[in-house]
Structure formats: structure tokens, C-alpha cells
N, C-alpha and C positions, 0 to 999 in steps of 0.2 A: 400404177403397177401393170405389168403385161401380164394377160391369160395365161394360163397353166400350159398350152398347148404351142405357144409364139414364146415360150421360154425353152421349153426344149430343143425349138428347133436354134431359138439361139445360143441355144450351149453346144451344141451341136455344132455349130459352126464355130465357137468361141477355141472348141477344142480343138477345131480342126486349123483355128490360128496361131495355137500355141505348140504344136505339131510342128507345123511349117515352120515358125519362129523359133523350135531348137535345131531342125536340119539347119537350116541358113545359118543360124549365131555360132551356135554350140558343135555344128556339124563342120563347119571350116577348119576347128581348130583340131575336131578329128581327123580329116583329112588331111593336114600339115601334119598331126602325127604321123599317118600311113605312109605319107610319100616319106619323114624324114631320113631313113636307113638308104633310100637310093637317090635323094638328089643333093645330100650333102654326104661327102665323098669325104671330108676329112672331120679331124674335132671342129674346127674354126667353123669348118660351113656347116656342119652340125648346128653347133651353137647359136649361129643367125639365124635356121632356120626355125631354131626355136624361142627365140625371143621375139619372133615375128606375132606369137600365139601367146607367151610365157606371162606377159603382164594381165592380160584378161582373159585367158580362159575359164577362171575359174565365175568373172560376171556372168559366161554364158551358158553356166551351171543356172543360170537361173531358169532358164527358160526348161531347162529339162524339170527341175525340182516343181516348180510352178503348174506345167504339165501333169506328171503324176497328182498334183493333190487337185488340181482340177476331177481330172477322172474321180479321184478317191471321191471327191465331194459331191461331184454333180451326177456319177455313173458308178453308185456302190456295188450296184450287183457284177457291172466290168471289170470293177477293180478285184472284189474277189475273185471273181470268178477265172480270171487270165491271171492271176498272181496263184492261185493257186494248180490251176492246169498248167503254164506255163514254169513254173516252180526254178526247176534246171540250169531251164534257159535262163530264166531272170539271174539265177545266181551267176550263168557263166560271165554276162552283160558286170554285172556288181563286182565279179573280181579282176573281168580285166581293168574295171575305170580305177581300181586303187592303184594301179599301175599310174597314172596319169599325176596323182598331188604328189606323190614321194618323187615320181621319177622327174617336174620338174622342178621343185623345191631342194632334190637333193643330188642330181644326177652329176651339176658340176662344180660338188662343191667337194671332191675331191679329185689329186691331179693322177689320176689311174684308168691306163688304158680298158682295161679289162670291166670296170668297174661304172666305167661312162658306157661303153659299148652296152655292156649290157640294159645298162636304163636304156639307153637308145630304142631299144629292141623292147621293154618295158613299155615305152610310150607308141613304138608301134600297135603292141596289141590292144592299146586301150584305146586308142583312135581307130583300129579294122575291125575289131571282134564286135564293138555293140550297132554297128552299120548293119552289118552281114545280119546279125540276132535280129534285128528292130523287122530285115526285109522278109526273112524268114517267117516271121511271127505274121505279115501281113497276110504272105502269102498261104499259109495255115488259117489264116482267118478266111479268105476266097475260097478257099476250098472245106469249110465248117470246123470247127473244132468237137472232138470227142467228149459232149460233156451231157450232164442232166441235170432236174430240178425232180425233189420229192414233194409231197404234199407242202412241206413246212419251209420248200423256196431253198433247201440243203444241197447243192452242187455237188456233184459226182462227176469226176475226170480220168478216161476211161482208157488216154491216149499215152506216149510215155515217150520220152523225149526223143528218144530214136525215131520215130515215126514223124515229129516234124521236120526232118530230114530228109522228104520228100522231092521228085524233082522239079515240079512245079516250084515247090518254097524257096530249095536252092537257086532257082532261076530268079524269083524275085529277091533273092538275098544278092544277087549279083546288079541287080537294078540299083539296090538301095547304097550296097560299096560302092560301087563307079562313080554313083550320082556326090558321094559325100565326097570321094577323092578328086573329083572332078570339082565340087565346092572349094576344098582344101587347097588344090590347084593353083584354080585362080587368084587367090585370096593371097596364096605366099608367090606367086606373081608376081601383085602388086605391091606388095612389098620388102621383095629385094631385087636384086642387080644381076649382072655379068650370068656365070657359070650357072649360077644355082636360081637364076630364073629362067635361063632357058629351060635346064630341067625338069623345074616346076611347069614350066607350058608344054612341054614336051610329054610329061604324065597328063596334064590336066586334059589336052588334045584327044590321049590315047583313051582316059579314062571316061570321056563323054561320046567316044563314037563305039565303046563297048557298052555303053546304058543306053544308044539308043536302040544298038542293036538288040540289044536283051527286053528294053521296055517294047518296044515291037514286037518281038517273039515271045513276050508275054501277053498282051493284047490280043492274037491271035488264038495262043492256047488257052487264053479265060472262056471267049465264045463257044469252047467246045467242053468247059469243066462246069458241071451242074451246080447254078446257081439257086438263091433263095428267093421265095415268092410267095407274100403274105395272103391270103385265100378267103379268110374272112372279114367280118366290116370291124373295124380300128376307128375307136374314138378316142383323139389325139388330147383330148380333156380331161380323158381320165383316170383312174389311180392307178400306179405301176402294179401289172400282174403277167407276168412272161407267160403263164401258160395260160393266157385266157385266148388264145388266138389259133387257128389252123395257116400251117407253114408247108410249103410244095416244094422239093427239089426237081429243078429242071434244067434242061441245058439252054444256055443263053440266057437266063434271067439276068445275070450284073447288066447285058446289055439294054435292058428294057428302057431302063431311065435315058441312054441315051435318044429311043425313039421317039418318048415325051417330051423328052426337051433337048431338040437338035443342038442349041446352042451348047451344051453342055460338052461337044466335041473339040469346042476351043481351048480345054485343059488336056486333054492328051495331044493336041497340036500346040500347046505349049510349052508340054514338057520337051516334043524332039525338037520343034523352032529353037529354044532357048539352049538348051543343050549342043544343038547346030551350029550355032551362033555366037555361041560363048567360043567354042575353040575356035572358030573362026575369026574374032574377034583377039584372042590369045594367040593364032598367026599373025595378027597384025602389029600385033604389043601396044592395043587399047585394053591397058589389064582393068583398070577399072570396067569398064564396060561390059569388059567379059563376064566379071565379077558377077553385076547384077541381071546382064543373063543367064548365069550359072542359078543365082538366086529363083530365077521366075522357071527355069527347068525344074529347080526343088519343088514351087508350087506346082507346077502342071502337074507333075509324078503324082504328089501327094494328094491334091484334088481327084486326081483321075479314082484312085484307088476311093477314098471318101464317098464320090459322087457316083459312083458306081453300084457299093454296097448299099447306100442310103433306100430307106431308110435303116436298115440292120448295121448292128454294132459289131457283134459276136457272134456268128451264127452256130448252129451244134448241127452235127453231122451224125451225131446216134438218137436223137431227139428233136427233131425239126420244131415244135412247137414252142421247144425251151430258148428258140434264139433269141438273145437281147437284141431290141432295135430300141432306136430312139425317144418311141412311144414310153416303152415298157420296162426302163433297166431304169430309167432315174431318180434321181432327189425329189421332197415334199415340192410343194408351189411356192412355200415361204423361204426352203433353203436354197432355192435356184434364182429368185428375187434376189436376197441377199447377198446370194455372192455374186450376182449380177452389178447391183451399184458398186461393190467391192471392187470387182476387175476393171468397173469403168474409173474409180481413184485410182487404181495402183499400177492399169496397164500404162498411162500414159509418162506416169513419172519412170516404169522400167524403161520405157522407150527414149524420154531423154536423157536417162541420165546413161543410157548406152551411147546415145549418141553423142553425148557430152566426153565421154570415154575413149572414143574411138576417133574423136577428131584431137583430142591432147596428144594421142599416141600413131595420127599419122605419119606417114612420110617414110623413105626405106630402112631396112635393117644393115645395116653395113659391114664388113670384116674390120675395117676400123675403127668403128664403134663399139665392137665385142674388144678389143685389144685396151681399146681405153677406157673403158668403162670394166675389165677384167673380173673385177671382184664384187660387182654390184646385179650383173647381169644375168641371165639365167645361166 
């Protein structure tokens, strides 16, 4: 069994795998939502572009559902404590995605202009709305969130949803759209054809040289927004207590980590490499390839932000001492064991049998395929 203190840091990264494994999986198929209203131009091309997604989106429901109860399990005080401060937002996030099982289980299963259009336009918001939320919420996290802790560990959230709509958050909320539209991009790329792939690479191009541009001019204005810096000595062994610690607001803290460990630079030159690359790549119409550099821009992004904050989770911005970090937000020693052999049986069988999934249903999406296949298809 691993120490109490080489377990956190491995949930820590566990989460930060299963992060990244719903942008890439679950994030594609958001992104095929957002681009569908402008790169399919009639019902038909509609309709390909959503059978490109239609059969498995719902497997890559996994990776989000999996996620959340990670957190729930392994970072109880996160989970409350962002479900409840974050409240709003979480609901806007939960009613745009009901848009997404009605709209493609039932959007063409009647022959009505009016009535397809609008799921259309249904499946967009569920594929835009929780991208923009997810980058928001990050960028609210780099700048602290409005909360505390009473004697008896009771969260007070002081902030109110208007106020995460700040410019900084909106800027990173624009990171996190691009980056997924640009996932989505690529992904309906490669598979389909003609008219409605060039579109697709023609969004996917636009939508990766406006994330680099934005993930850059985010990067700049972090080094100038006062970061968090733990002050007293942290014993990584022992029992979670958020307020047993002294917390400094400073400018430049998120950048610290990077001057301890230079390598760490090679995730934000990842994310604009891959992101570079990818539409570059999408000029060439090597869409697969694009794909999985579009994939490794997801990771740099999302590392960047991770690796940046670490060790802090949650930080408070009316309460400095109450920030969750790593240390001091998680589960007993025996429930992070446990659910540690747990992810190591279960991550691997998700992973093949996605992969098992995904190569049944290669190969392109066609307009004659939706014509013959008429009443079976999405």
C-alpha cells in the first residue's frame, strides 16, 4: 500500500487524467455539436454531421460521470465546496447537456423543418455552453474563489454568479471553447468528406489560432494576477485540515513552480505546438494526425492550468488560509487506497473497450449512408 502522502499526490494526477480524458473523448463530440448549425448547411449534411458523434457520445459520458465522482470521492471538501459556490453555473452546465440525449435520440425522428432546426440549435448549446462554464470556472479558480471555512469546516460562499463573469474568466472561457471546437473540428474531419469537411477544417483552423491566441494572452495576464503561496511548513502525511496552514496572496505565485521545475514549460509549449500543428496539419488533410494533435493541445492547456496551481485546488480569495490544496482537501488513507486498485481495474477495461468502440465505428460518415440507412440513423 502507498503512504498517505504518495497517494494524494497520485489522485492528484489521477484527476488531472480523467480531466483531460473528458476534453479529448467527451469534448470532440461537444465540439461536433458547436460547429453543427454552420458546417452542415442542409438537413442531409446535418444529419452526417451528427452521426459522426450520434453512436458514442453517450460512452464518452463516461469520462465526465467518472470524473465528477472521482472528485466526490477522493476531494470531498472540492466537491462541496465548488458545487455549492458554483451552484448557477453547475445548473446552467446540467441544462444545457439535457439538450444533447433528447436532441439526438429524437431530433430526426420527425420530418419537420422547424422542429429539426430547432434540436439543431438544441445540440448546439449543449456542445458550447459547458466548454465556455468548465473555462470560466478555471479561470475563477486562478483568481481564488469567494469562500470560507467556520470552526466546524462549514463553507460560506460569498461570491454570486455574476461576478464569475469576470474578464480574466471570460478570457479563459474562450481558451476552453476554441480548444473543444477545435477538438470537435478535427475529429468531424476525419470523418466525413467533400463540402462538410472542408468546413469542419476550415472552423477547426479558425478555432485553434483563436486559443492560441487567447491561451497566450492568458499566460501573460496570470503573471500579473495575485497568485497563492503556502507560508507555513506542510506535512504531506497528514490528517486533512484546510485551516491549519498560513496562505500569502502574491503576484506571480502560479509562476513559481515553473522556476522549480523549468521542465514544466514543456506543457504550455504544448498546448500552442499541438494546437499549431493540428491546423496545420488539417491544411494538409492528414485529419487523423491532426486529431491527435489537437488531442495533446487538450493536454498541454489542461496541465498548464494543473501545474501551475499545484499544489492548491480551490483557492479562496476572502479567506487565504481556507484554500483546498492537495495536501488538505482529501479522503481518509484507506479510501484513496481503495479507490486507487479500483481505477487501476476499471481504468483499463474503459479504455479498451473505448477503443474497441471506436475502431467498429471507423471509417467516414457519408450522405449515402444517411439516405440508406434513413430510418436507423441518427
Amino acid at each position: 500500500m502507498f503512504d498517505y502522502s504518495t497517494l494524494k499526490i497520485i489522485w492528484w494526477l489521477l484527476i488531472g487524467v480523467l480531466l483531460i480524458g473528458f476534453a479529448i473523448m467527451d469534448g470532440h463530440d461537444m465540439g461536433v455539436g458547436t460547429l453543427l448549425p454552420f458546417v452542415g448547411r442542409s438537413d442531409l449534411e446535418r444529419r452526417v454531421v451528427i452521426n459522426t458523434v450520434g453512436p458514442h457520445w453517450d460512452g464518452n459520458q463516461v469520462w465526465f460521470i467518472t470524473g465528477g465522482g472521482a472528485i466526490f470521492a477522493a476531494w470531498p471538501l472540492v466537491y462541496a465546496t465548488a458545487f455549492s459556490g458554483f451552484y448557477w453555473a453547475m445548473l446552467v452546465v446540467l441544462w444545457a447537456l439535457f439538450f444533447r440525449p433528447v436532441g439526438f435520440d429524437y431530433r430526426s425522428k420527425i420530418h419537420n423543418a422547424t422542429w429539426r432546426s430547432t434540436w439543431d440549435w438544441g445540440l448546439f448549446v449543449g456542445g458550447a455552453v459547458p466548454p465556455l462554464i468548465f473555462g470560466v470556472a478555471f479561470g475563477n479558480l486562478l483568481q481564488g474563489v469567494p469562500f470560507q471555512f467556520d470552526v466546524y469546516l462549514v463553507s460560506t460562499y460569498t461570491g454570486s454568479f455574476w461576478q464569475l463573469l469576470n474578464p480574466f474568466a471570460l478570457l479563459t472561457g474562450v481558451v476552453s471553447s476554441t480548444m473543444i471546437t477545435m477538438q470537435g473540428g478535427s475529429y468531424l474531419a476525419h470523418r466525413t468528406e467533400g463540402v462538410i469537411q472542408a468546413r469542419a477544417i476550415k472552423g477547426a483552423i479558425g478555432a485553434a489560432v483563436v486559443m492560441v491566441l487567447a491561451f497566450v494572452a492568458a499566460g501573460f495576464w496570470l503573471q500579473a494576477i495575485d497568485g497563492y503561496r503556502i507560508t507555513s511548513v506542510i506535512n504531506p502525511s497528514g490528517l486533512p485540515d484546510p485551516l491549519a496552514k498560513t496562505v500569502v496572496r502574491e503576484a506571480g505565485a502560479w509562476m513559481a513552480n515553473y522556476g522549480h521545475q523549468p521542465l514544466m514549460w514543456a506543457l504550455p509549449a504544448l498546448g500552442v505546438l499541438g494546437a499549431a500543428m493540428a491546423a496545420l496539419l488539417l491544411a494538409m488533410r492528414k485529419t487523423l494526425s491532426a486529431f491527435v494533435a489537437s488531442s495533446l493541445a487538450v493536454l498541454g492547456v489542461i496541465g498548464t492550468a494543473g501545474a501551475s496551481m499545484f499544489p492548491f485546488i480551490m483557492p479562496s480569495s476572502s479567506m487565504p488560509s481556507a484554500s483546498l490544496t492537495v495536501w488538505d482537501s482529501v479522503s481518509s488513507h484507506m479510501t484513496l487506497g481503495i479507490m486507487f486498485w479500483v481505477t487501476m481495474v476499471f481504468m483499463p477495461l474503459i479504455v479498451i473497450y473505448t477503443s474497441w468502440a471506436y475502431s467498429v465505428m471507423r471509417g467516414k460518415v457519408t450522405a449515402a449512408y444517411i439516405e440508406e440507412h434513413d430510418h436507423a440513423a441518427y
